[in-house]
C-alpha positions as CSV (number, residue, x, y, z in Angstrom):
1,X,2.5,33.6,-91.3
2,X,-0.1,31.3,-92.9
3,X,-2.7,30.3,-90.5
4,X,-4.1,26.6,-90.4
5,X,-7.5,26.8,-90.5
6,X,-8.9,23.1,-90.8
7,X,-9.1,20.2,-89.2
8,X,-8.4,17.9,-92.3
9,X,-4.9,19.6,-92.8
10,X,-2.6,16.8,-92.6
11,X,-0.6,17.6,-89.7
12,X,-3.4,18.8,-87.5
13,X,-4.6,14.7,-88.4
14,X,-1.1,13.6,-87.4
15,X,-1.1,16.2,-84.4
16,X,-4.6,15.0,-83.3
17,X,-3.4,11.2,-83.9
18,X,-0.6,11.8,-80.4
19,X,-4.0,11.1,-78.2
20,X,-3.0,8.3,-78.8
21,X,0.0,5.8,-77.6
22,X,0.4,3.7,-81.0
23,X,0.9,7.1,-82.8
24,X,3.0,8.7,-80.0
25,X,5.4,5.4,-80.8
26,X,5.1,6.0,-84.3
27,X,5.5,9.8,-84.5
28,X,8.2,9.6,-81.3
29,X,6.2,13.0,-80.1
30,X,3.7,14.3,-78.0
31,X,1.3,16.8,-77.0
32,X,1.5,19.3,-74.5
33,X,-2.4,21.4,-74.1
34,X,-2.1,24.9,-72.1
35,X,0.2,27.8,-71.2
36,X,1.8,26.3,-67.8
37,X,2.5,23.5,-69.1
38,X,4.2,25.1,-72.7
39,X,5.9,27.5,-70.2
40,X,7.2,24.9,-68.0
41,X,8.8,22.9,-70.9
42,X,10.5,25.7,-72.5
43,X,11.9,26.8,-68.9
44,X,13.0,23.1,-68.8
45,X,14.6,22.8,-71.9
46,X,12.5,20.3,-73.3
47,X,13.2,18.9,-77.3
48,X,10.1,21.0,-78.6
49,X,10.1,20.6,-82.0
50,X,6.6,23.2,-83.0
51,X,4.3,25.2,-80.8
52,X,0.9,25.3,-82.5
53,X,-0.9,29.0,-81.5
54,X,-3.5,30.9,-82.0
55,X,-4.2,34.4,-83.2
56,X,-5.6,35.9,-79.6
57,X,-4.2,33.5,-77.0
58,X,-3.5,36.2,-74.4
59,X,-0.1,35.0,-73.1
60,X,1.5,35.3,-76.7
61,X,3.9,38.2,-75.7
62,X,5.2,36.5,-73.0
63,X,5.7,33.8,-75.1
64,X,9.6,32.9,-75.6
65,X,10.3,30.9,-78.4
66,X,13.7,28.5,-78.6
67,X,16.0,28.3,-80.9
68,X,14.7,25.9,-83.8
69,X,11.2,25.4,-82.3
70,X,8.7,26.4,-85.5
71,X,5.7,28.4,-84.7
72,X,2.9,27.7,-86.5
73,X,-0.2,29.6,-85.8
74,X,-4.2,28.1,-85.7
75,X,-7.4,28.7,-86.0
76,X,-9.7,28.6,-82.6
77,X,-11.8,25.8,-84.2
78,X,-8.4,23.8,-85.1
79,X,-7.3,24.3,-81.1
80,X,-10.8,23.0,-79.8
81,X,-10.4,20.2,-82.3
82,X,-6.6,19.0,-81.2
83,X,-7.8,19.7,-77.2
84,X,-9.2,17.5,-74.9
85,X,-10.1,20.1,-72.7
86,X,-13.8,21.7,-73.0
87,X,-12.3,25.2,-72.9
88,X,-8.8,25.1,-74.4
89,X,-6.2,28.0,-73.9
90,X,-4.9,28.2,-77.3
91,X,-1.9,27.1,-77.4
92,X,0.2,23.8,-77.4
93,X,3.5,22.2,-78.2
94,X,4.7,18.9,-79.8
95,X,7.7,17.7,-77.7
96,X,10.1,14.6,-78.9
97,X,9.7,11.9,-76.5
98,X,12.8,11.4,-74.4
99,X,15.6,9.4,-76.3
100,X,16.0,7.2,-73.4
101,X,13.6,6.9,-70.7
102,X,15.3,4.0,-69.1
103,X,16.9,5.2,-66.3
104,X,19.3,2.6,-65.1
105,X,18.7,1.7,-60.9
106,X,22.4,1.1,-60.7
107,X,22.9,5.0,-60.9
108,X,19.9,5.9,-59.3
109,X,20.8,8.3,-56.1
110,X,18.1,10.0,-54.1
111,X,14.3,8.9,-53.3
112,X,12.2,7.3,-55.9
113,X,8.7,6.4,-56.5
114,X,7.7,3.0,-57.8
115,X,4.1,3.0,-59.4
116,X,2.7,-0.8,-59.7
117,X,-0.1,-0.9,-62.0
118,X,-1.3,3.1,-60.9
119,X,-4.0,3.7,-63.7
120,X,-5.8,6.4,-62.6
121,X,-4.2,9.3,-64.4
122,X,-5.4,12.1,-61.9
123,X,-3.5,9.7,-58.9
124,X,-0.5,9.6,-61.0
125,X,-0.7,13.1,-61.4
126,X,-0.8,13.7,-58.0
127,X,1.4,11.5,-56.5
128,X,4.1,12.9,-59.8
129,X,3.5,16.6,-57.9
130,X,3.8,15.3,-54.8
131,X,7.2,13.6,-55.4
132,X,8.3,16.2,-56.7
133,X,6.9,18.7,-54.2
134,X,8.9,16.4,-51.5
135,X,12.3,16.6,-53.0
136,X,12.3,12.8,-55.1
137,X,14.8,12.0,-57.5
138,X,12.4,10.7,-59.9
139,X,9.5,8.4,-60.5
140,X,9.7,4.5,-61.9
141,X,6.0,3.6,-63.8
142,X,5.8,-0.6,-63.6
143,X,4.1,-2.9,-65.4
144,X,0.2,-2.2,-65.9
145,X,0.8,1.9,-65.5
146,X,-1.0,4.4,-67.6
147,X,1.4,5.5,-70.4
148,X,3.3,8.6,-68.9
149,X,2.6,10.3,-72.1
150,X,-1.0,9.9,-72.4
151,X,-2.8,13.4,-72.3
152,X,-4.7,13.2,-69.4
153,X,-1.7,12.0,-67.1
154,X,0.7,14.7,-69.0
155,X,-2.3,17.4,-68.0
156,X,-2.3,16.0,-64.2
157,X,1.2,16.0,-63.4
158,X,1.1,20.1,-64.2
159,X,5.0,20.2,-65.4
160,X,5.8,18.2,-62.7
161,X,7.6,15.8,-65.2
162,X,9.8,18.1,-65.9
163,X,11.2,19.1,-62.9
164,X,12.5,15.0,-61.9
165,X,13.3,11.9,-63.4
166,X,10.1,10.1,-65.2
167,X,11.0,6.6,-66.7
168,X,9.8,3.0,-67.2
169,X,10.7,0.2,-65.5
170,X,10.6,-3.3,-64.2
171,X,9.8,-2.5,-60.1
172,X,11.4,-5.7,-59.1
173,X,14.7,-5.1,-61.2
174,X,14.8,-2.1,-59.6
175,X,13.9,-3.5,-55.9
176,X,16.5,-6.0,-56.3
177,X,18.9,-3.4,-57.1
178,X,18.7,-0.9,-54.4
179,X,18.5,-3.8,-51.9
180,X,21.6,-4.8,-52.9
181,X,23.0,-1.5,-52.4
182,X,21.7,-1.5,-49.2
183,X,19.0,1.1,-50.1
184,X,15.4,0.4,-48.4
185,X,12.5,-0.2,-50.7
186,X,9.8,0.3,-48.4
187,X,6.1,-1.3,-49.5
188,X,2.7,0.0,-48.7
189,X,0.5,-3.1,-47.5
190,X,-1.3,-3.9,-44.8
191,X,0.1,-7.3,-43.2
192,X,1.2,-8.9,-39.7
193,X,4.8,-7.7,-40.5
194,X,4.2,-4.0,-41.7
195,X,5.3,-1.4,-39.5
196,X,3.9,2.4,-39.1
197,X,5.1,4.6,-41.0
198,X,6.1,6.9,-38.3
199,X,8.5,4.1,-36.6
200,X,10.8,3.8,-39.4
201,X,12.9,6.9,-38.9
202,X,13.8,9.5,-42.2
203,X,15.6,8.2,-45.7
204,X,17.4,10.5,-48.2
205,X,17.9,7.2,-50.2
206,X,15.0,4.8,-50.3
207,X,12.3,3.8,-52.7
208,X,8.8,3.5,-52.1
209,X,6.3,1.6,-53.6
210,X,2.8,2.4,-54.4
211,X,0.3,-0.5,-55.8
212,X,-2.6,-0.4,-57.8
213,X,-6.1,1.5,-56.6
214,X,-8.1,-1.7,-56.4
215,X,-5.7,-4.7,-55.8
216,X,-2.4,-3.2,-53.9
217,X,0.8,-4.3,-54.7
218,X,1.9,-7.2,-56.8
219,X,2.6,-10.2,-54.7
220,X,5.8,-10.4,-56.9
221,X,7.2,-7.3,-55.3
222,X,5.8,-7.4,-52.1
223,X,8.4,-10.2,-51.6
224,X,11.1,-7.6,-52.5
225,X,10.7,-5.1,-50.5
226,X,12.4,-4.5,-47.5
227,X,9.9,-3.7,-45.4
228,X,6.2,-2.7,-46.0
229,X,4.3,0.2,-44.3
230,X,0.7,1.2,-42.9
231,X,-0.5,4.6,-42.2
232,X,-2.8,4.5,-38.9
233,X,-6.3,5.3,-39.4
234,X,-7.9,7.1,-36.5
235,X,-11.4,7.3,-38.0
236,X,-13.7,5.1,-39.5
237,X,-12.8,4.9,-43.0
238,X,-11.5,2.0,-44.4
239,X,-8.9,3.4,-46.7
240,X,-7.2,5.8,-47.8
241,X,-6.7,7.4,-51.8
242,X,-3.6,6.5,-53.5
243,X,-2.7,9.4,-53.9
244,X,-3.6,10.6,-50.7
245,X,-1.6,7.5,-48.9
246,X,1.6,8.2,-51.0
247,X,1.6,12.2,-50.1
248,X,1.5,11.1,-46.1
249,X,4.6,8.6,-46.8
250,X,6.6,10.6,-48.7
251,X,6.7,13.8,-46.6
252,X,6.8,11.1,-43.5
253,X,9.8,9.6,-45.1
254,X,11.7,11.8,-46.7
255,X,14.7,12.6,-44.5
């Protein structure tokens, strides 16, 4: 097996090149960085189309390659030049993005997530392994989200993407929809007409909403929801993280 060796090889450019979300539209790929999350993909079937490894990664014999998924083997200087990590593990995958990440709310079953305008990719992480940790059907990213494919929110949510539904959205197209299904959407905003979120008994079908770090919720869909929610703060903090809030609603929630 020939061993790529340089970073000026042409596909190490166009591997490199996935950082970033013009190429990831162009190439209609990604990058996956690290054993766990290489491992979780192939467990989850998803489209790989090469895994990029190199000579010594220490996982390489438990390493079980799908049908049709080339292997190309690198050198340690090509790894540290495709990762974004300071100490990378030597190995990664290029995965086809999903065909159709448009997940239609009329068929939606379950509990789901709504992002509005999340940016922080270590909250998204967070509250993607959370929602998954709780049970959720999947996770909706709105308008003004961090790409779900960017590498530092791939590297947060830990595989967690692959064990539910990830797809884009329009939150209020969706609100509107499970509303009319007779499906709560519950909001998280602190007003005169939210409601603990211990008093509003357990879902297994609902969606809940989580806003933005710095501004909350769009005032757009706050006026779809069907309700919004507070946590009660006992101390003297005057918020709570994101992520943090979102963990505390779901596990209070879900049914």
């Amino acid at each position: 097996m020939d061993i790529i060796t340089s970073s000026s090889n042409q596909r190490v450019k166009d591997w490199k090149k996935l950082s970033q979300k013009k190429a990831r539209i162009k190439q209609e790929k990604y990058m996956l960085d690290g054993w766990h999350l290489v491992k979780e993909a192939i467990l989850f079937d998803q489209p790989i189309s090469e895994i990029l490894v190199t000579q010594d990664f220490k996982h390489r014999n438990e390493l079980e390659v799908p049908d049709n998924v080339e292997v190309i083997e690198i050198s340690d200087n090509v790894a540290k030049h495709l990762s974004e990590t300071p100490s990378p593990q030597g190995i990664f995958a290029v995965v086809n993005l999903p065909e159709n990440a448009e997940e239609k709310p009329k068929k939606a079953t379950g509990a789901w997530l709504f992002l509005d305008g999340v940016q922080d990719p270590g909250n998204i992480g967070t509250m993607v392994r959370t929602a998954d940790a709780c049970g959720f059907s999947g996770v909706v990213f709105g308008e003004g989200c961090a790409d779900m494919f960017q590498p530092k929110v791939v590297r947060a949510m830990q595989g967690s993407q692959f064990h539910l539904k990830l797809c884009s959205g329009n939150l209020i197209e969706w609100a509107k929809e499970f509303k009319q299904r007779k499906l709560p959407v519950f909001g998280s905003e602190l007003n005169d007409q939210a409601r603990s979120y211990d008093q509003v008994g357990r879902h297994s079908d609902f969606a809940l909403v989580m806003g933005n770090e710095g501004n909350g919720m769009s005032e757009k869909l706050l006026k779809e929801t069907s309700l919004n929610l507070y946590i009660p703060i006992k101390g003297h903090a005057e918020s709570l993280n994101v992520a943090v809030a979102a963990g505390i609603l779901m596990f209070g929630l879900m049914e």
